[in-house]
Every structure is written in C-alpha cells, then in structure tokens.
Biopython code that builds the backbone (N, CA, C, O; Angstrom):
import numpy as np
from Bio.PDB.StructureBuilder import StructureBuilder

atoms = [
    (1, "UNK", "N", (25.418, 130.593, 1.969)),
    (1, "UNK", "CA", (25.708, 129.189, 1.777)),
    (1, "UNK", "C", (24.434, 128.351, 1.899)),
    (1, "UNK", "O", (24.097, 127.573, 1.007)),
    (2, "UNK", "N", (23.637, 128.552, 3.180)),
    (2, "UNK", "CA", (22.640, 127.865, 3.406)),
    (2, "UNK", "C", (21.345, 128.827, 3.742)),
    (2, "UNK", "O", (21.440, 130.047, 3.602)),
    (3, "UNK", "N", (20.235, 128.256, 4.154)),
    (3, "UNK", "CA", (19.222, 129.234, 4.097)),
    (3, "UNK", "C", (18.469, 128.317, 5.403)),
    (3, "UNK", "O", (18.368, 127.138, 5.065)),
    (4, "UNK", "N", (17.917, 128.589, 6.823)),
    (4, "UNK", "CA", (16.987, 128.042, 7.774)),
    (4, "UNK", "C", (15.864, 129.289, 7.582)),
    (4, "UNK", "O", (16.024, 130.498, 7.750)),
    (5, "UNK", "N", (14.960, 128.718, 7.266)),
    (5, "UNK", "CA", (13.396, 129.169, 7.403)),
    (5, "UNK", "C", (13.187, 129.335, 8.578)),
    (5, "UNK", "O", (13.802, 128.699, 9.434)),
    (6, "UNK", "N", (12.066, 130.427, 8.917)),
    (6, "UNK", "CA", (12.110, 130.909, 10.627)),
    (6, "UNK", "C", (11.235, 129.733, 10.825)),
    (6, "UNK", "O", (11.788, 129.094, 11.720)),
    (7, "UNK", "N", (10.394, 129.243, 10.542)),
    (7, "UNK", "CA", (9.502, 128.165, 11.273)),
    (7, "UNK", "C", (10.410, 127.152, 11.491)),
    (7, "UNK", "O", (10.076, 126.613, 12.546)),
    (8, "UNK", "N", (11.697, 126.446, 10.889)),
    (8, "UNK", "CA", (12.667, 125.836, 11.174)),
    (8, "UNK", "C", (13.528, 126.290, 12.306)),
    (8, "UNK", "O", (13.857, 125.597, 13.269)),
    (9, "UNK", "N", (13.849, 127.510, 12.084)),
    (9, "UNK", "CA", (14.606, 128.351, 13.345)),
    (9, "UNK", "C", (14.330, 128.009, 14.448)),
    (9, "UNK", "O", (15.101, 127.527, 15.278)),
    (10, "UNK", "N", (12.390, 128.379, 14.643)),
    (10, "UNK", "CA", (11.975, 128.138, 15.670)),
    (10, "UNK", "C", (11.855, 126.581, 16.460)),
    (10, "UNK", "O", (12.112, 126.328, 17.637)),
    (11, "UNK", "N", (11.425, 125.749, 15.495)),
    (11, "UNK", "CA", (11.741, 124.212, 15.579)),
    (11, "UNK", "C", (12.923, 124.293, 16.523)),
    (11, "UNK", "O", (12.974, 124.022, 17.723)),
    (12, "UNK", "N", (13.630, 124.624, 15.902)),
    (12, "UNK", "CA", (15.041, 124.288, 16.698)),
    (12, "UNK", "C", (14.942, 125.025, 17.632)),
    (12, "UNK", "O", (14.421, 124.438, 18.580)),
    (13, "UNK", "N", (15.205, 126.107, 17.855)),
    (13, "UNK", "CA", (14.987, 126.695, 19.100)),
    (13, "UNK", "C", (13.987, 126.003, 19.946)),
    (13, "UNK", "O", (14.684, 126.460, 20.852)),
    (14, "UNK", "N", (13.488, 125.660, 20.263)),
    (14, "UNK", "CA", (12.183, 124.850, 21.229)),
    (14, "UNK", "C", (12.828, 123.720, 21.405)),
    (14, "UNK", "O", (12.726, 123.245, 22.536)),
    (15, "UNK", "N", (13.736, 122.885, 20.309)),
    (15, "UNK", "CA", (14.342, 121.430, 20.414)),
    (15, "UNK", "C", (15.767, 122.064, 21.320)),
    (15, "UNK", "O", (15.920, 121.516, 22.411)),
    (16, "UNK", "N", (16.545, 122.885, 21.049)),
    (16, "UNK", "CA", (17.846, 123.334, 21.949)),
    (16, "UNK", "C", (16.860, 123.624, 23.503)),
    (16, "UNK", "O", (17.293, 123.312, 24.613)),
    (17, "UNK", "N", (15.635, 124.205, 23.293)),
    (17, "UNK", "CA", (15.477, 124.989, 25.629)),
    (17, "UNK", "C", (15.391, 123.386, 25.670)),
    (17, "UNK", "O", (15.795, 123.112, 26.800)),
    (18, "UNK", "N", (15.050, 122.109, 24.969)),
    (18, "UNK", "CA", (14.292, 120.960, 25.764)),
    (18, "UNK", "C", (15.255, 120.211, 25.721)),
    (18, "UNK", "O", (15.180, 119.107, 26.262)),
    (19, "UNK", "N", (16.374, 120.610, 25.083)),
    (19, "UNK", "CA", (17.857, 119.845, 25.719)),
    (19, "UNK", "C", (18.618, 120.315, 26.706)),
    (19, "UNK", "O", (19.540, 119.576, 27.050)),
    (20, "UNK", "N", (18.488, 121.421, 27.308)),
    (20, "UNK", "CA", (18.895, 122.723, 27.739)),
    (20, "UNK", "C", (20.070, 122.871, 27.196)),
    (20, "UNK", "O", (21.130, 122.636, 27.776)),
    (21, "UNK", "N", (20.002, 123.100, 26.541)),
    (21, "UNK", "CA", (21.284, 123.517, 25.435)),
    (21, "UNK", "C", (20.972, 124.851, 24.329)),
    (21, "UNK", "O", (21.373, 124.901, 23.166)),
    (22, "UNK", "N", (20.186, 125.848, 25.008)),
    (22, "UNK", "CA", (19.771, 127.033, 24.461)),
    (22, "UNK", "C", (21.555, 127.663, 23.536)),
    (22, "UNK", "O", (21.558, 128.159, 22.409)),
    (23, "UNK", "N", (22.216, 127.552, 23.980)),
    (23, "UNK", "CA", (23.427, 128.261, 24.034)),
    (23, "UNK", "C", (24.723, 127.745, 22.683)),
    (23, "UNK", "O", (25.750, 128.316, 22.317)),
    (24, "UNK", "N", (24.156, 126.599, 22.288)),
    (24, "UNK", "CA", (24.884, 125.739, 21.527)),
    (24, "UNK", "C", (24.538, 125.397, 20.185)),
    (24, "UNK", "O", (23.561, 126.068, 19.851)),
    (25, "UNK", "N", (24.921, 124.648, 19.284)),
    (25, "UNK", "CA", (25.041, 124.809, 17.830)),
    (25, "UNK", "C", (24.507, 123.579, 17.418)),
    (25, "UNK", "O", (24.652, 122.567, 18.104)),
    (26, "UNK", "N", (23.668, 123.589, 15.942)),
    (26, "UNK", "CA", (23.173, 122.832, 15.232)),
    (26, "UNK", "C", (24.397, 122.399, 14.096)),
    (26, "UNK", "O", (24.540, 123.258, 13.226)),
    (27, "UNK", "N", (24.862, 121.781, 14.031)),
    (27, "UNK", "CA", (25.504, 121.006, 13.043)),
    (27, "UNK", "C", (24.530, 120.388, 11.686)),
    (27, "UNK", "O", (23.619, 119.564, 11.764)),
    (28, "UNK", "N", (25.022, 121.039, 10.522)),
    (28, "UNK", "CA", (24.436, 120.046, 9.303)),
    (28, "UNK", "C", (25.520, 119.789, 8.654)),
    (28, "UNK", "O", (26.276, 120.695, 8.303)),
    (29, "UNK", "N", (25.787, 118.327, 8.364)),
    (29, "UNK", "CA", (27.078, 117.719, 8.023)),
    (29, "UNK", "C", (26.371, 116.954, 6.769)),
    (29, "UNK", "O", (25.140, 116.928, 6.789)),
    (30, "UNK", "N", (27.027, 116.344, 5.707)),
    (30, "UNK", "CA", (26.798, 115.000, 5.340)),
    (30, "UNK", "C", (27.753, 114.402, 5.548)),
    (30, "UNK", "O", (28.837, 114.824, 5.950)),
    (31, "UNK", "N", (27.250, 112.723, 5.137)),
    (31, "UNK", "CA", (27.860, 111.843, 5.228)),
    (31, "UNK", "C", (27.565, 110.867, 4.714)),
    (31, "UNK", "O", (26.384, 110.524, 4.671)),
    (32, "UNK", "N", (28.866, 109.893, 3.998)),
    (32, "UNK", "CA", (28.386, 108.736, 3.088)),
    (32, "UNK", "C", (27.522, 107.057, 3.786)),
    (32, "UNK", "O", (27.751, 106.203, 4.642)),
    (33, "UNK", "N", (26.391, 107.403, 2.662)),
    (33, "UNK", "CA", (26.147, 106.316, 3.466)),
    (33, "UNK", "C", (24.168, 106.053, 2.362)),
    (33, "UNK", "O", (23.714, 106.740, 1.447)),
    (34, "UNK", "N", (23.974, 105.652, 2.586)),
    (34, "UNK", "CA", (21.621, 105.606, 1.842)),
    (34, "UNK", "C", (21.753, 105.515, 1.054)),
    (34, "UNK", "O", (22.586, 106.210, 0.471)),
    (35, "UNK", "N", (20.875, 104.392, 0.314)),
    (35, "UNK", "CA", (20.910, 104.152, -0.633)),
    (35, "UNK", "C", (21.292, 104.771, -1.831)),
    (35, "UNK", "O", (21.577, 104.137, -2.846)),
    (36, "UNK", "N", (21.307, 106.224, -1.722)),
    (36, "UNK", "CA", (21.863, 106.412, -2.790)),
    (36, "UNK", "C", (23.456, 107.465, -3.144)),
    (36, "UNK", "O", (23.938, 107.979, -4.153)),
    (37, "UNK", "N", (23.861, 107.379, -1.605)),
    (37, "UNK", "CA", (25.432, 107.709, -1.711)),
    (37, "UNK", "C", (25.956, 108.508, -0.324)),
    (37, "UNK", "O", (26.927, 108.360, 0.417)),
    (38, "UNK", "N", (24.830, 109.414, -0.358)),
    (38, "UNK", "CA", (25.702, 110.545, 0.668)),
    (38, "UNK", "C", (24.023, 110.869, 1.571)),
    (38, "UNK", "O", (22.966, 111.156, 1.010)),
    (39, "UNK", "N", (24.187, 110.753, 2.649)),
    (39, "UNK", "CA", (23.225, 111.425, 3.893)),
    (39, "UNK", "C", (22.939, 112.806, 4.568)),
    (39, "UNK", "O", (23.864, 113.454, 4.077)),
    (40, "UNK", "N", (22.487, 113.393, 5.106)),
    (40, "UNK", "CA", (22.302, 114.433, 5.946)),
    (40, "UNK", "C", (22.316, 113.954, 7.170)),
    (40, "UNK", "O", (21.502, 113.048, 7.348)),
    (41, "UNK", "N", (23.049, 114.290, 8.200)),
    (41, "UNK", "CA", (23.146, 114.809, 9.426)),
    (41, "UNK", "C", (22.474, 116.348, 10.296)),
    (41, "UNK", "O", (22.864, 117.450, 9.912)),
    (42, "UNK", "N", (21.777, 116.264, 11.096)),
    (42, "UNK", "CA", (21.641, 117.088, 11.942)),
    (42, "UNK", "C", (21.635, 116.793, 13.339)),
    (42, "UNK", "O", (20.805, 116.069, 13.888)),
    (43, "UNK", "N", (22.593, 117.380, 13.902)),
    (43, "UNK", "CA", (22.423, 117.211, 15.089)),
    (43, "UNK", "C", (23.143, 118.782, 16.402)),
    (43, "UNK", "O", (23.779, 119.775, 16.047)),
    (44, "UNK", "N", (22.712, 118.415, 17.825)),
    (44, "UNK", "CA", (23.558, 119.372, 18.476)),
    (44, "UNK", "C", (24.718, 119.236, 18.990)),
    (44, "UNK", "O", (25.059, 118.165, 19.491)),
    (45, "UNK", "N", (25.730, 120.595, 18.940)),
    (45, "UNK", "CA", (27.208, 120.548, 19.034)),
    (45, "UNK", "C", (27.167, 121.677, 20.365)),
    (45, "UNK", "O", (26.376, 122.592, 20.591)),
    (46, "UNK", "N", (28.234, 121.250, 21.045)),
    (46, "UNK", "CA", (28.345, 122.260, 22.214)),
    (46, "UNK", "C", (29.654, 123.216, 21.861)),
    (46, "UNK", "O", (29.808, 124.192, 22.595)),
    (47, "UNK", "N", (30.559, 123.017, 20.844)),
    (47, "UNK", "CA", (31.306, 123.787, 20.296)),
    (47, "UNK", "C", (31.397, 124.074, 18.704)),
    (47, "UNK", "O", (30.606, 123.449, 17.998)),
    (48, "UNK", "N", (31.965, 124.638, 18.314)),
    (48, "UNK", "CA", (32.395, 124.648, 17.089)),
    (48, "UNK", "C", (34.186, 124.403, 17.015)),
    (48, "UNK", "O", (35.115, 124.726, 17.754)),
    (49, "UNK", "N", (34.064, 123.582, 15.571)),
    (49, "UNK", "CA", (35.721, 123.227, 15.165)),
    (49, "UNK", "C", (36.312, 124.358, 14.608)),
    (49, "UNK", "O", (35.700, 125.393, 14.346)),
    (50, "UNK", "N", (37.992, 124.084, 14.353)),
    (50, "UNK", "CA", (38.201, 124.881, 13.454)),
    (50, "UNK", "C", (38.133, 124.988, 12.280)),
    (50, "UNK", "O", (38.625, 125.958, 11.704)),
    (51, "UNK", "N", (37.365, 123.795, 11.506)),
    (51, "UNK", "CA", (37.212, 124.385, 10.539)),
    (51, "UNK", "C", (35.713, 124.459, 9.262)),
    (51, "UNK", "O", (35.593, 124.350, 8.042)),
    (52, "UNK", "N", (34.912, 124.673, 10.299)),
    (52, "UNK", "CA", (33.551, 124.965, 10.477)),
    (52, "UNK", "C", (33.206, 126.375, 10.487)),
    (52, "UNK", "O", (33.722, 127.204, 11.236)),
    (53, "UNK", "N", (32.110, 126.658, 9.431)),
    (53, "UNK", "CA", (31.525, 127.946, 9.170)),
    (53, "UNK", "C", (30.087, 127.822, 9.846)),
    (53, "UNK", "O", (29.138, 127.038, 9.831)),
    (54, "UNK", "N", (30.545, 129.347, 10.605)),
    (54, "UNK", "CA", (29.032, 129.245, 11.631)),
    (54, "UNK", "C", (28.128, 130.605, 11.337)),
    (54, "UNK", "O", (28.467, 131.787, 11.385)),
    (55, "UNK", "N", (26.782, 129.968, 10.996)),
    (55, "UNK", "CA", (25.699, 130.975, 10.223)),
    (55, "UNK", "C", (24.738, 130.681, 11.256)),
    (55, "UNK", "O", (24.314, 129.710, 11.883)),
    (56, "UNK", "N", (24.473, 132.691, 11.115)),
    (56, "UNK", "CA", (23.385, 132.544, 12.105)),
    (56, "UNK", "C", (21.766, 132.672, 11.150)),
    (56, "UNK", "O", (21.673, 133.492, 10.236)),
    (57, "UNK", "N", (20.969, 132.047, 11.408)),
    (57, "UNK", "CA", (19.295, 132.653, 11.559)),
    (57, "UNK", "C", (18.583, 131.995, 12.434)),
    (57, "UNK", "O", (18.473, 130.801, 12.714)),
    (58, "UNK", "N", (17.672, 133.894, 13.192)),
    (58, "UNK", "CA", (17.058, 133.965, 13.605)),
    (58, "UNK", "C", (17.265, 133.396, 15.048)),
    (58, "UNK", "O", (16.453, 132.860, 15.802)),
    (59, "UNK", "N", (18.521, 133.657, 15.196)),
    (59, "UNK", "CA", (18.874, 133.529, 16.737)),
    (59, "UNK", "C", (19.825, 131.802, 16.497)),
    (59, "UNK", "O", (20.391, 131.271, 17.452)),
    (60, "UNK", "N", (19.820, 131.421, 15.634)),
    (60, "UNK", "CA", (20.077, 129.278, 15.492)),
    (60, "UNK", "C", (21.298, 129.770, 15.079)),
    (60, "UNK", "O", (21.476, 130.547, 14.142)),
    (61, "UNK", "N", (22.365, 129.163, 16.008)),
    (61, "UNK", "CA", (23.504, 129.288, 14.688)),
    (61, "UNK", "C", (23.967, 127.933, 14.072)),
    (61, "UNK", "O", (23.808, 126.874, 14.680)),
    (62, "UNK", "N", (24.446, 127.995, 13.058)),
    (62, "UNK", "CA", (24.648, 126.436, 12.635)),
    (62, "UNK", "C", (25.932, 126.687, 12.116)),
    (62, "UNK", "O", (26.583, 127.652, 11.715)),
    (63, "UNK", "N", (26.118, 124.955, 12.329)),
    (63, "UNK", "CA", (27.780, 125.071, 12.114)),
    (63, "UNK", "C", (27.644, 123.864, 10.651)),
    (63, "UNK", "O", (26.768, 123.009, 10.523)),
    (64, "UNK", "N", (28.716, 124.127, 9.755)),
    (64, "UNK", "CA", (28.916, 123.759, 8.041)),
    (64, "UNK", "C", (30.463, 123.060, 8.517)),
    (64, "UNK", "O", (31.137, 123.713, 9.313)),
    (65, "UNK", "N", (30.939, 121.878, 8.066)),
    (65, "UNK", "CA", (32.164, 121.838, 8.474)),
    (65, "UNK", "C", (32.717, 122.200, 6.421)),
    (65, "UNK", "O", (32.003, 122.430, 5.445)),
    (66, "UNK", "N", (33.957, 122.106, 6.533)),
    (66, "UNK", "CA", (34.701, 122.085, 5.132)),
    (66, "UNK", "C", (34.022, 121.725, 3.891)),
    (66, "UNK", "O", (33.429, 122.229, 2.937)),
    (67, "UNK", "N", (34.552, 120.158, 4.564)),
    (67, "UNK", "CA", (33.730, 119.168, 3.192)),
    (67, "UNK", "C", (32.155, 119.157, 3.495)),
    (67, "UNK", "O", (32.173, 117.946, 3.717)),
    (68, "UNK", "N", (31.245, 119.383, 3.627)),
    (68, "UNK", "CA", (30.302, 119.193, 3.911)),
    (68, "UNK", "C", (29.963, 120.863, 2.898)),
    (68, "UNK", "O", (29.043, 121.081, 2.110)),
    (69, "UNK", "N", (30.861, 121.593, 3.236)),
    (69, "UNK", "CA", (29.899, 123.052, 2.261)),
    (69, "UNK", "C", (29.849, 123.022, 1.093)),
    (69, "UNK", "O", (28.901, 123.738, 0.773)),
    (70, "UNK", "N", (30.451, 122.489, -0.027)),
    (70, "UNK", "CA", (30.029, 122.437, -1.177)),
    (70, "UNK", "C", (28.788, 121.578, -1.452)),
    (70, "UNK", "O", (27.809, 121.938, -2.107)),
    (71, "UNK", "N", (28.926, 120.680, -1.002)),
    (71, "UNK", "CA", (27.956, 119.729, -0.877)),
    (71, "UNK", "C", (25.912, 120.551, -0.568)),
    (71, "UNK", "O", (24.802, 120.203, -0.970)),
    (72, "UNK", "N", (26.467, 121.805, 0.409)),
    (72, "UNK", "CA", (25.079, 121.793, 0.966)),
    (72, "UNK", "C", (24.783, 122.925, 0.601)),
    (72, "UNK", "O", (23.746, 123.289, 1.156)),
    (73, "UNK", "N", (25.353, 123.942, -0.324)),
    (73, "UNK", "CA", (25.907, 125.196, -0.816)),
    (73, "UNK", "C", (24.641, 125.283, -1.774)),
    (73, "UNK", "O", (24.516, 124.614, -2.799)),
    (74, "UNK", "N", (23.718, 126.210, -1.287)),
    (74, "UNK", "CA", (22.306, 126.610, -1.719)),
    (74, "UNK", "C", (21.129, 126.269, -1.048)),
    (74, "UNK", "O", (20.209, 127.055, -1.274)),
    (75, "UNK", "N", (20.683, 124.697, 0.235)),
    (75, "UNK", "CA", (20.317, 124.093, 0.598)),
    (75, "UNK", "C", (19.199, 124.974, 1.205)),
    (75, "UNK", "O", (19.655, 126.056, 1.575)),
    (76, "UNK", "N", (17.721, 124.818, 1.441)),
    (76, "UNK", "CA", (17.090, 125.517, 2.449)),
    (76, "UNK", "C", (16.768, 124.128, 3.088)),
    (76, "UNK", "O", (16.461, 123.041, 2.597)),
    (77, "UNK", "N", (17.023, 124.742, 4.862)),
    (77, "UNK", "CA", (16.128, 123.698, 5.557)),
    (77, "UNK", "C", (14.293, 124.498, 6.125)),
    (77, "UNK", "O", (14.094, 125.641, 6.537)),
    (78, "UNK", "N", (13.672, 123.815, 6.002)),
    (78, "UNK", "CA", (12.555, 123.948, 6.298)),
    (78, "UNK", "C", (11.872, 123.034, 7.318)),
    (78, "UNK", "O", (12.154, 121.837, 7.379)),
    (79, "UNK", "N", (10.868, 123.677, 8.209)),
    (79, "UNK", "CA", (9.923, 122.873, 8.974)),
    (79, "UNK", "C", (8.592, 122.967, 8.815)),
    (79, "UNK", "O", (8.024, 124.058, 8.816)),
    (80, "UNK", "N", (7.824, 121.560, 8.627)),
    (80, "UNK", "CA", (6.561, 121.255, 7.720)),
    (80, "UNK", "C", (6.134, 120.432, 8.944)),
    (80, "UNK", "O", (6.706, 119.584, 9.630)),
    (81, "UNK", "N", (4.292, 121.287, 8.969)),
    (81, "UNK", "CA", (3.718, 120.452, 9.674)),
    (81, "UNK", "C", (2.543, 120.299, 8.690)),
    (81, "UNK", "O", (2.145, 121.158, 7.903)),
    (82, "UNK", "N", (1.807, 118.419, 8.962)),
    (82, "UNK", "CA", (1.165, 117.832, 7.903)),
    (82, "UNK", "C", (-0.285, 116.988, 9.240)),
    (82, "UNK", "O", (0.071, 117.126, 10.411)),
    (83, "UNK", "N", (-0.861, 116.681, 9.169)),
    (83, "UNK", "CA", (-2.319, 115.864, 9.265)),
    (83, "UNK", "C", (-1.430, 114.842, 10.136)),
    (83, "UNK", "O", (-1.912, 114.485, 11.211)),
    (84, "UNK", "N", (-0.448, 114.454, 9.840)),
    (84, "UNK", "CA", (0.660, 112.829, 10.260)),
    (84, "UNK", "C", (1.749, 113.501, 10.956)),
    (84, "UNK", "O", (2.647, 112.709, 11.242)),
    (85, "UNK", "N", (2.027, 115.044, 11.428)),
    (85, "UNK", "CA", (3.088, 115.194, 12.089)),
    (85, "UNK", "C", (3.634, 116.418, 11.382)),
    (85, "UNK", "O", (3.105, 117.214, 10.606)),
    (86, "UNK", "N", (5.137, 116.304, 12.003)),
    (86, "UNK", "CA", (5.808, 117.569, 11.180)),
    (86, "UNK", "C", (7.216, 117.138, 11.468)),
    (86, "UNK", "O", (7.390, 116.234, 12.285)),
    (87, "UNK", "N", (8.353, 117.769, 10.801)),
    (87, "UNK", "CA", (9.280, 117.353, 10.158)),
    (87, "UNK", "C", (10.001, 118.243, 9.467)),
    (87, "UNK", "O", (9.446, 118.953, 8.628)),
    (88, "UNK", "N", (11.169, 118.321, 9.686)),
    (88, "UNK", "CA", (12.692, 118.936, 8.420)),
    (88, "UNK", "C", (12.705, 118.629, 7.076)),
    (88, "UNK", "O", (13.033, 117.511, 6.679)),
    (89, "UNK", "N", (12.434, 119.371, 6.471)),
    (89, "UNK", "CA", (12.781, 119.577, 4.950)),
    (89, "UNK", "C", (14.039, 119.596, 4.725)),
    (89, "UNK", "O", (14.546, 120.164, 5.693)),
    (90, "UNK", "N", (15.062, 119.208, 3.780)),
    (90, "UNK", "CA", (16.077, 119.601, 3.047)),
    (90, "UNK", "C", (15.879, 119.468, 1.433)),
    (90, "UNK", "O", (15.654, 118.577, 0.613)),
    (91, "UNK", "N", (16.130, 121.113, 1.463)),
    (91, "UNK", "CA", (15.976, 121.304, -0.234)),
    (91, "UNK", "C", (17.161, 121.404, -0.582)),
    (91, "UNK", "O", (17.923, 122.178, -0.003)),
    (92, "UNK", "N", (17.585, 120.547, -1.716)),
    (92, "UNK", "CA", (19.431, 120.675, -1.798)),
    (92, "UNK", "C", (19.447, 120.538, -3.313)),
    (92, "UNK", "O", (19.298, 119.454, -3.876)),
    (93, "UNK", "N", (19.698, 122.074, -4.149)),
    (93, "UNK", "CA", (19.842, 121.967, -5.672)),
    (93, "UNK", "C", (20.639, 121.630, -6.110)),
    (93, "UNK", "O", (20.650, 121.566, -7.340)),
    (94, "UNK", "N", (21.945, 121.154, -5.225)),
    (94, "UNK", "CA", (23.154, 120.441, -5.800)),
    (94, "UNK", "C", (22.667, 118.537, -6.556)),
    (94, "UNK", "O", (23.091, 117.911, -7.527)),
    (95, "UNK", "N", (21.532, 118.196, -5.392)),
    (95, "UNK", "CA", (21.081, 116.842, -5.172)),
    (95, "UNK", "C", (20.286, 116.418, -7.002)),
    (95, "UNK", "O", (19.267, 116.912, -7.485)),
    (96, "UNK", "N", (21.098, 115.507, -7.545)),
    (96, "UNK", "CA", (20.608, 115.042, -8.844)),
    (96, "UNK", "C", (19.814, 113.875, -8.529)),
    (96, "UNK", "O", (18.758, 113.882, -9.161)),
    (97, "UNK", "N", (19.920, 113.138, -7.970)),
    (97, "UNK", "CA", (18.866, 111.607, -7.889)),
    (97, "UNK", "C", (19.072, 111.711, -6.124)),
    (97, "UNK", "O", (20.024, 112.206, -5.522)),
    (98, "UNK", "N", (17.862, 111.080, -5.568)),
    (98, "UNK", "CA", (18.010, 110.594, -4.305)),
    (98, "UNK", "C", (16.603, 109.398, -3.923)),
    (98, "UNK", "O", (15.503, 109.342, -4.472)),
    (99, "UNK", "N", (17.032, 108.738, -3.049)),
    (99, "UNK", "CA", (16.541, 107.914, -2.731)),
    (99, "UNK", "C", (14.720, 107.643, -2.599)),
    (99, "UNK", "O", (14.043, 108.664, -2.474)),
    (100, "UNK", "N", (13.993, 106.291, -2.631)),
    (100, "UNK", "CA", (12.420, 106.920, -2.945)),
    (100, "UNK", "C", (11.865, 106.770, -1.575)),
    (100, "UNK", "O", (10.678, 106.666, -1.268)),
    (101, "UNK", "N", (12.924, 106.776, -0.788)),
    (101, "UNK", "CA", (12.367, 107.890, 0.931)),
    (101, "UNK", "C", (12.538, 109.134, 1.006)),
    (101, "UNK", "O", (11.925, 109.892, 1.758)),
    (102, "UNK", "N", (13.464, 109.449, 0.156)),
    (102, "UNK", "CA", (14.105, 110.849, 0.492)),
    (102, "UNK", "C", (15.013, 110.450, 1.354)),
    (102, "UNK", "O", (14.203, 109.671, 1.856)),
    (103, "UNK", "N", (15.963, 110.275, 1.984)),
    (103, "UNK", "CA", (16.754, 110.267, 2.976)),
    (103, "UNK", "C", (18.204, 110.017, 2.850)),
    (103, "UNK", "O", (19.039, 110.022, 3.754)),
    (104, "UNK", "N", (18.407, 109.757, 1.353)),
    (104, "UNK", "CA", (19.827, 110.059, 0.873)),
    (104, "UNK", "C", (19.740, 110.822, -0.565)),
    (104, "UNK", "O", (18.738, 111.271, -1.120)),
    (105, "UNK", "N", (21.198, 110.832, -1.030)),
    (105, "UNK", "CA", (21.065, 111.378, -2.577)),
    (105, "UNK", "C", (22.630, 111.420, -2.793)),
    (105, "UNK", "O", (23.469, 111.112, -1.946)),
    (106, "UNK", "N", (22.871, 111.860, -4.093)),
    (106, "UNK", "CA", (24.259, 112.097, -4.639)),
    (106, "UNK", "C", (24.197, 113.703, -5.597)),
    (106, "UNK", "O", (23.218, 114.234, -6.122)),
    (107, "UNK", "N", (25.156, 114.008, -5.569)),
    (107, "UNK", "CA", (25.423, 114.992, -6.454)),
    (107, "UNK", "C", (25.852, 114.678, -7.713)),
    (107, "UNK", "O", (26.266, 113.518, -7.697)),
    (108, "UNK", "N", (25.950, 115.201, -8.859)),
    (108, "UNK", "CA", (26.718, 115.489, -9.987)),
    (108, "UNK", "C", (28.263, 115.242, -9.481)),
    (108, "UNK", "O", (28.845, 114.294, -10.009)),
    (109, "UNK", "N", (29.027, 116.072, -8.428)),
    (109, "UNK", "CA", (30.270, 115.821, -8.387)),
    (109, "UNK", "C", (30.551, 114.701, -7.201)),
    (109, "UNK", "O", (31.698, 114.308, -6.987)),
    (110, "UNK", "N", (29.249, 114.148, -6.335)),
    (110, "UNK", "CA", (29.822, 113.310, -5.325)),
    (110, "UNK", "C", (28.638, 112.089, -5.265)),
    (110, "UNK", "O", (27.410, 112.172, -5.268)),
    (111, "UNK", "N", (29.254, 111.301, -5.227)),
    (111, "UNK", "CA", (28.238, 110.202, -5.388)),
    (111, "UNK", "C", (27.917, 109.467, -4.001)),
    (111, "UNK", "O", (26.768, 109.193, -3.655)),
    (112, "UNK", "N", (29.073, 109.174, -3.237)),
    (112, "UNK", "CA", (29.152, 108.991, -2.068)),
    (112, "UNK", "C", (29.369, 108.035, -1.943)),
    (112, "UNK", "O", (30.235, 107.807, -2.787)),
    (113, "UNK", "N", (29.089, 106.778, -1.173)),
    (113, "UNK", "CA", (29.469, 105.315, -0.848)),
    (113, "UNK", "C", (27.658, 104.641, -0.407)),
    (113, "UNK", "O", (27.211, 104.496, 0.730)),
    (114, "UNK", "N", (26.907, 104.329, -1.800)),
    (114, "UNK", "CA", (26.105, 103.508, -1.794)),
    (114, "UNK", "C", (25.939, 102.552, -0.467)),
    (114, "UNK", "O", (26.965, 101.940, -0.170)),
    (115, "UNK", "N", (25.049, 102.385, 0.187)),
    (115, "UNK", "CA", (24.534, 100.745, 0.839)),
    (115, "UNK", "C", (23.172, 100.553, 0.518)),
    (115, "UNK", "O", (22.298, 101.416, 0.426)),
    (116, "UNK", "N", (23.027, 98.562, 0.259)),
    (116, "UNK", "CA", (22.109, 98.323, 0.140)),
    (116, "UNK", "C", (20.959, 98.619, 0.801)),
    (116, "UNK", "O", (20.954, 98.387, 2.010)),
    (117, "UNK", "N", (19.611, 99.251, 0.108)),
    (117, "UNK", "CA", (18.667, 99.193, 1.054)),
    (117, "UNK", "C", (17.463, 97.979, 1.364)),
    (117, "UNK", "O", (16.675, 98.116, 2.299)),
]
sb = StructureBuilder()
sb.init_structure("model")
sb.init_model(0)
sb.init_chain("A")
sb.init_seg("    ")
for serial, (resi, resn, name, xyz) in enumerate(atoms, 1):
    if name == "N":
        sb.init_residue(resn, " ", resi, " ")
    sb.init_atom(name, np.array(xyz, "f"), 0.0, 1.0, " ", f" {name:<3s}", serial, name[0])
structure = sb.get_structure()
C-alpha cells in the first residue's frame, strides 16, 4: 500500500524514544482541508482502530485508516536532510495538482474541500 524509507523509519524511531512512546503507532491519515483540497496528517497513536491497516517497516508500524487508503495507495514517505534542515517527504502518484508549498493536493477521484490560502 505504502512504502517508509529506512532513513524515514529511523526519523521516526528517534521521534517515538523522545516521546517515550517507543511502543506505539504512526498514523498517516488525510484530510480535507489546503489550498488545494485534501492534506496529510502524521502523527502518534497509542492504539490502533478497527478499521485501520497496520504496516510494518523497519521496526515503525503505521497505521492507514479505510478512507485514507486509496487515497495514499502507492505513496513513499521519505526523510531528507538539506543545508536548511531536514524533513518528510510525501511522494503520492495518486496526487494530480497540489499546492505551490506542497502541503496539500487533490486526486483525479478526490478533490477534497478547498480553503482559501
């Protein structure tokens, strides 16, 4: 469904010991909302729902809820370090136009609920 790069893996892993939350789950959700329809979410979950698909790499497991998997269905996340910092990638081949931050987008089948930026 999805793909975490080990340098991402590890990202996270280092971000879960400094929450102490070694033990618990990364959530990638979207949600409507950026300029140009639909958002990414990441954040940590201390459980999983029922109806959430949980993938492991490299020790990270992450949790996909329902609606959110078609949506993210091919996606690699990646972690990039640059001269200015470092930072999460989301590569998402579903994503046809997105915003000129990067920080939203729409699909072909979901457009999402626009706000002004």
């Amino acid at each position: 469904m999805i793909t975490v790069t080990e340098q991402a893996a590890l990202q996270i892993k280092d971000m879960l010991k400094a929450e102490e939350k070694e033990s618990g789950f990364v959530r990638l959700a979207v949600h409507g909302g950026g300029c140009s329809g639909l958002s990414y979410g990441l954040g940590f979950e201390e459980e999983k729902k029922d109806d959430d698909t949980v993938l492991e790499f490299y020790g990270v497991h992450i949790l996909v809820d329902e609606e959110s998997a078609p949506i993210v269905k091919g996606v690699i996340i990646d972690y990039k370090e640059s001269m200015l910092g470092g930072g999460f990638t989301i590569d998402n081949p579903n994503a046809i136009a997105s915003c000129g931050c990067g920080s939203s987008f729409r699909t072909a089948t979901n457009a999402g609920k626009p706000e002004e930026c």
